[in-house]
N, C-alpha and C positions, 0 to 999 in steps of 0.2 A: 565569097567569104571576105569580111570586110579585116584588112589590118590593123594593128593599133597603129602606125602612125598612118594610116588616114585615118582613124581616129580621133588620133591628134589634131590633125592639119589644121593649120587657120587658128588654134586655141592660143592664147600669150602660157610664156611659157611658166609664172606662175601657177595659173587655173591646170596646167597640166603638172606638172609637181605638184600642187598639193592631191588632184585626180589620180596620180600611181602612187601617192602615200598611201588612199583607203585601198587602192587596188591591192598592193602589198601587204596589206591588213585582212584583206578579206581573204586575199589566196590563203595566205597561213593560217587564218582561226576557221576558214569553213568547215571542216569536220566538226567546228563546237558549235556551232546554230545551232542548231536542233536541239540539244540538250541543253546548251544556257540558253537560247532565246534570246540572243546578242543582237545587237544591231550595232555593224559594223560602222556606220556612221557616226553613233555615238559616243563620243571623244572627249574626255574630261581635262587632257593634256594638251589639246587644242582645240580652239572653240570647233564648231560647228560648221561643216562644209556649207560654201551658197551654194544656191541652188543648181549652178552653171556648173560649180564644181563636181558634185553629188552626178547631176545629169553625167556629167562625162566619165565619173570613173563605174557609172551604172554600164554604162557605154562599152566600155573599156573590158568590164567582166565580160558582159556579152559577149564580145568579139572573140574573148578567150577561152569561155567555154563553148561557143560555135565550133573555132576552129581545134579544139581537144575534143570536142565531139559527149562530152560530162561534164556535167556539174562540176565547180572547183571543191565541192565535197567529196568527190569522188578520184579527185587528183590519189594518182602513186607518188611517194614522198620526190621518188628520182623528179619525176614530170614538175613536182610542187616547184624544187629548186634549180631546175630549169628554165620554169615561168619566174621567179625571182628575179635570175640575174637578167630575165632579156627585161622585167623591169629595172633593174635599177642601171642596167645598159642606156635604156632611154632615156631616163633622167639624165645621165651623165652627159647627154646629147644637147640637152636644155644648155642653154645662158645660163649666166652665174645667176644666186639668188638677188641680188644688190646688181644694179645697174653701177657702171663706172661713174656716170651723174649725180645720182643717189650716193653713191661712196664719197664722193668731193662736197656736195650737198652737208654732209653727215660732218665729215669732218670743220666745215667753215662752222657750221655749229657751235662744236667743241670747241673751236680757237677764239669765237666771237664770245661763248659764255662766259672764258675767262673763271674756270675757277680756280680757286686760290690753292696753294700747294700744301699737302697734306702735312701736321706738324709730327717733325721725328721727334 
C-alpha cells in the first residue's frame, strides 16, 4: 500500500500543495460526480492544474482510496473528515508558500518602484 507522503516524495513543495488542494476538493464533492458530472479539476478560481500537478493529486486519491479500501464516494462523513485533516496536516508540513528569497526579491521591488504616497 503506497503512502501519501511517498507519494509526495521528491515532488517541490509547491506541485504538492497545489496536488492536496484538488485532493481536498475531490475528497469533499465525490458524493456529487455522478449527479453533476463535475470534474474536480475544473477550477474557475484558479487556473488549471499542470499536468504534473493533476498527475499527482490523481496519485494521491489513489493511494487513498486503496488504502480506505472505497471510493472517496463512498467515504462516511466521520472517515471524510478524517481524511481532511491528515490532508491539510501535510500541507502544513510543506515550506511556506514564498521562499524567504522570493519575499526579500518582492520587497526590493516595492522599494525600488518607489511609489509616490497616496494623497489624504
Amino acid at each position: 500500500m503506497t503512502s501519501l507522503t511517498d507519494v509526495l516524495a521528491g515532488v517541490t513543495d509547491a506541485n504538492a500543495r497545489a496536488a492536496l488542494y484538488y485532493v481536498g476538493r475531490y475528497v469533499k464533492q465525490a458524493r456529487n460526480f455522478r449527479t453533476r458530472n463535475k470534474d474536480v479539476f475544473d477550477d474557475e478560481r484558479r487556473s488549471a492544474p499542470s499536468t504534473v500537478v493533476k498527475s499527482l493529486a490523481q496519485g494521491l486519491i489513489a493511494a487513498i482510496e486503496e488504502r480506505e479500501g472505497v471510493r472517496a464516494e463512498e467515504f462516511a462523513l466521520d472517515r471524510m473528515l478524517t481524511i481532511l485533516r491528515e490532508i491539510a496536516a501535510l500541507e502544513r508540513e510543506l515550506g511556506p508558500d514564498v521562499s524567504n528569497e522570493e519575499a526579500k526579491r518582492a520587497a526590493r521591488f516595492f522599494i525600488e518602484f518607489d511609489l509616490p504616497s497616496p494623497k489624504t
